[in-house]
C-alpha positions in Angstrom: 2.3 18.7 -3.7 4.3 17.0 -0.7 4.0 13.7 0.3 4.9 12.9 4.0 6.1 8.6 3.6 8.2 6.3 4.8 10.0 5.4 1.8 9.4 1.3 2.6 5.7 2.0 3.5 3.2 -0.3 1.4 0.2 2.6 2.8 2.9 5.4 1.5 2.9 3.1 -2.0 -1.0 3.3 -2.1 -0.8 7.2 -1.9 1.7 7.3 -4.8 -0.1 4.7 -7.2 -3.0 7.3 -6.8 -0.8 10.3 -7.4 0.7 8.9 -10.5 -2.2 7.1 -12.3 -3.5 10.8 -11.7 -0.4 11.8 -13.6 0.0 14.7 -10.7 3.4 16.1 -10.3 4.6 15.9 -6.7 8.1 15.4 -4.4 8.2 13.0 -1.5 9.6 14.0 2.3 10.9 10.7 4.2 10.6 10.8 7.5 12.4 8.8 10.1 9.7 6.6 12.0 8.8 7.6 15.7 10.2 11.1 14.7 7.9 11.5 12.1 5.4 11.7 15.0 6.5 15.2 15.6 5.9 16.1 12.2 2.5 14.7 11.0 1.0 15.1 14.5 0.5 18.0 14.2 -0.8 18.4 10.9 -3.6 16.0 11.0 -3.9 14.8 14.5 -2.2 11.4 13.8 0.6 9.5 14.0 0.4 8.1 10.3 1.5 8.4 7.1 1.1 9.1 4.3 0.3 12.9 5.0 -0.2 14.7 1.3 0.4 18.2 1.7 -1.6 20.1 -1.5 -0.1 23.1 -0.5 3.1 22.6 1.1 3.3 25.3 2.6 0.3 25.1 4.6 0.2 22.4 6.8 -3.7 23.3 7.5 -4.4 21.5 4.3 -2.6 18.4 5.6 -4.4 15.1 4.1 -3.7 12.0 6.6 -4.2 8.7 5.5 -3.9 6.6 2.3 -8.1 6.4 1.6 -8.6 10.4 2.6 -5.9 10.9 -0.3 -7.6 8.9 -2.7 -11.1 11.0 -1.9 -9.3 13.8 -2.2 -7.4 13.5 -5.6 -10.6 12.2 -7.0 -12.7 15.1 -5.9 -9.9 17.9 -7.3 -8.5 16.0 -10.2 -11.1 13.8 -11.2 -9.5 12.3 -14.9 -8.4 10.1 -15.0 -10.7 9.2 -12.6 -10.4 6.1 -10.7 -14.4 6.1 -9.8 -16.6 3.2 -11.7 -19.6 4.2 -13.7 -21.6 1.9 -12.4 -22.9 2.9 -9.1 -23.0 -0.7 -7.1 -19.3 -2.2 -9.0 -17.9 1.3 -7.7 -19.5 0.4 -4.5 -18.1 -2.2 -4.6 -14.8 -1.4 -5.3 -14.5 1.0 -2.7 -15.9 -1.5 -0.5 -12.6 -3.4 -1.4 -10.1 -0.9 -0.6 -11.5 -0.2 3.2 -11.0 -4.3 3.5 -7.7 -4.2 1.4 -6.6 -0.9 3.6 -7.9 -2.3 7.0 -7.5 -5.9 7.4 -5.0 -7.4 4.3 -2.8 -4.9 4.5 -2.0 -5.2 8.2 -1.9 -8.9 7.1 0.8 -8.2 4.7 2.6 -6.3 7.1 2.5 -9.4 9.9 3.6 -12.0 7.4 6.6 -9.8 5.6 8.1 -8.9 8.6 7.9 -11.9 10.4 9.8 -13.0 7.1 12.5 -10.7 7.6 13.1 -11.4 10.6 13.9 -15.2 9.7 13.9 -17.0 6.2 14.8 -13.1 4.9 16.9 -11.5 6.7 19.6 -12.1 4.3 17.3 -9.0 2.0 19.3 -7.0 4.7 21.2 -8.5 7.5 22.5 -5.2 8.9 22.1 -4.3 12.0 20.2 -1.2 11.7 17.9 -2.7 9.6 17.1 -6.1 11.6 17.0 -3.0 14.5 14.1 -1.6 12.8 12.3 -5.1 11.8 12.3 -6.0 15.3 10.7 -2.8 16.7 7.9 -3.0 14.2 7.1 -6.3 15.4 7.2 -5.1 19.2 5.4 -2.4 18.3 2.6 -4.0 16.6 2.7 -7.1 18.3 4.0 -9.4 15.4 3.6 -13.0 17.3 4.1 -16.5 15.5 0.7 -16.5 16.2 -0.9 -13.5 15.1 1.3 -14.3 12.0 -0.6 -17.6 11.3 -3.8 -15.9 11.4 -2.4 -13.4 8.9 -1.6 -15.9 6.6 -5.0 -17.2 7.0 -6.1 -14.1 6.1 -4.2 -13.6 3.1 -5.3 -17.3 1.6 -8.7 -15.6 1.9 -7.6 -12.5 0.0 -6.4 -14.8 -2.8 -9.8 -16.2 -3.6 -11.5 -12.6 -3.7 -8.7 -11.1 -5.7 -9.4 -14.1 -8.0 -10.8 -12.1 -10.7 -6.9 -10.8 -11.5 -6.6 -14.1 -13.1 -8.9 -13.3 -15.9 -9.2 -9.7 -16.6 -6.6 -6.5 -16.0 -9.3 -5.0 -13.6 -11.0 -6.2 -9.8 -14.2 -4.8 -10.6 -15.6 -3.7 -13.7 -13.8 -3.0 -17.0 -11.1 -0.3 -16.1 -9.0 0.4 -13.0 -10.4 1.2 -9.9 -9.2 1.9 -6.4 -9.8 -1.7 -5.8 -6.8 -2.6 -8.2 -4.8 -0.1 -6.3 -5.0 -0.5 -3.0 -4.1 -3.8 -4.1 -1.1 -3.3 -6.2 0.4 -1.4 -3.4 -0.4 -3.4 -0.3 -0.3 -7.1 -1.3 3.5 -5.7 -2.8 5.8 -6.6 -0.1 5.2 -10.1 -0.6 6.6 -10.3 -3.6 9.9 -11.1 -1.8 8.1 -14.1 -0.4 9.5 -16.9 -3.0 6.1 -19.3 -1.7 3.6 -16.0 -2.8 5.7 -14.9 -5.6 6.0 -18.5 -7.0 2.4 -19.6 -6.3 0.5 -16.9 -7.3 2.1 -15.0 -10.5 -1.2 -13.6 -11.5 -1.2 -11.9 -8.6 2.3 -10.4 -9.4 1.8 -9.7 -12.6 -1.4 -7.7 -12.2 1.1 -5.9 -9.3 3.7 -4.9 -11.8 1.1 -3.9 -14.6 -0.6 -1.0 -12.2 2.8 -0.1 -11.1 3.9 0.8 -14.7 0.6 2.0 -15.7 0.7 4.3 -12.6 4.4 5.1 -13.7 5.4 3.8 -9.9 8.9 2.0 -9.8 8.5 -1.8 -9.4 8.2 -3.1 -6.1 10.8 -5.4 -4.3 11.0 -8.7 -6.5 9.5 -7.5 -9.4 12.3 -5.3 -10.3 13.3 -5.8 -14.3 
């Protein structure tokens, strides 16, 4: 298997928490953002990654998008299997990864790069890289303001992830793709120092999936 990622992307993360809890063998392609248009275009019809490519070597099969990928892997590999037994908690959970996918992890994305581009830029004050930081925010319209209501956003996500505080798992008694999409997309704020130092459940439960899923740690939870 081929995955098509940008190598910082919390959505490409998503896709490889799922490959490894799924203990699937695979190699990663990074692709250069706006370029990577010509690429995934035309395999799936987007402009997004990640793209999983089952069979690299036909792009027919191309799988766009990080919830598509998880249908997928659980449909052809299904242990360990990522699915509750319970009918309405698995509900559930995957009722939390299409708000974790859609709205908090555009959230993250607001509040991190606004963040780089002031209190952190010193993560990396290179040119290139406040270069690219800057065209993400043109691009999806990163404004002080929009930032504020991301934050909001994200106060909200605290209280529903809540249940990280007391048990390894979101919903139910094992891991689910609830506790994944979570992991992967609230990970970029663990560079924050105010999310990292007020909510280390959170953190914790992040760096727990990641080794469980045998993903390198994030950003700020590096050992």
């Amino acid at each position: 298997m081929l995955l098509l990622q940008f190598s910082t992307s919390h959505y490409c993360r998503k896709a490889r928490l799922a490959l490894g809890y799924k203990k699937i063998n695979y190699e990663v392609a990074n692709l250069t953002p706006g370029l990577h248009i010509l690429k995934v275009r035309p395999i799936t019809g987007l402009t997004t990654v990640p793209v999983l490519l089952p069979t690299p070597n036909n792009v027919k099969s191309g799988i766009g998008d990080s919830t598509r990928i998880f249908h997928y892997l659980e449909s052809h590999f299904p242990e360990p299997s990522y699915t509750l037994a319970a009918r309405e908690q698995n509900r559930y959970a995957w009722l939390l990864e299409d708000w974790l996918d859609e709205s908090i992890g555009t959230a993250t994305r607001f509040v991190y790069y606004h963040w780089r581009s002031n209190e952190g830029k010193s993560v990396n004050p290179s040119l290139s890289s406040q270069l690219v930081i800057n065209i993400v925010r043109r691009q999806y319209g990163i404004t002080p303001a929009a930032v504020e209501l991301a934050k909001k956003r994200l106060e909200n996500a605290m209280e529903v992830l809540s249940p990280w505080k007391e048990k390894p798992f979101l919903v139910g008694d094992s891991l689910s793709v609830a506790d994944l999409a979570a992991a992967a997309l609230l990970s970029p704020l663990a560079l924050i120092p105010d999310y990292k130092d007020n909510y280390p459940w959170l953190f914790q439960r992040v760096a727990e999936i990641h080794e469980q899923c045998g993903e390198a740690l994030p950003p700020g939870l590096e050992k």
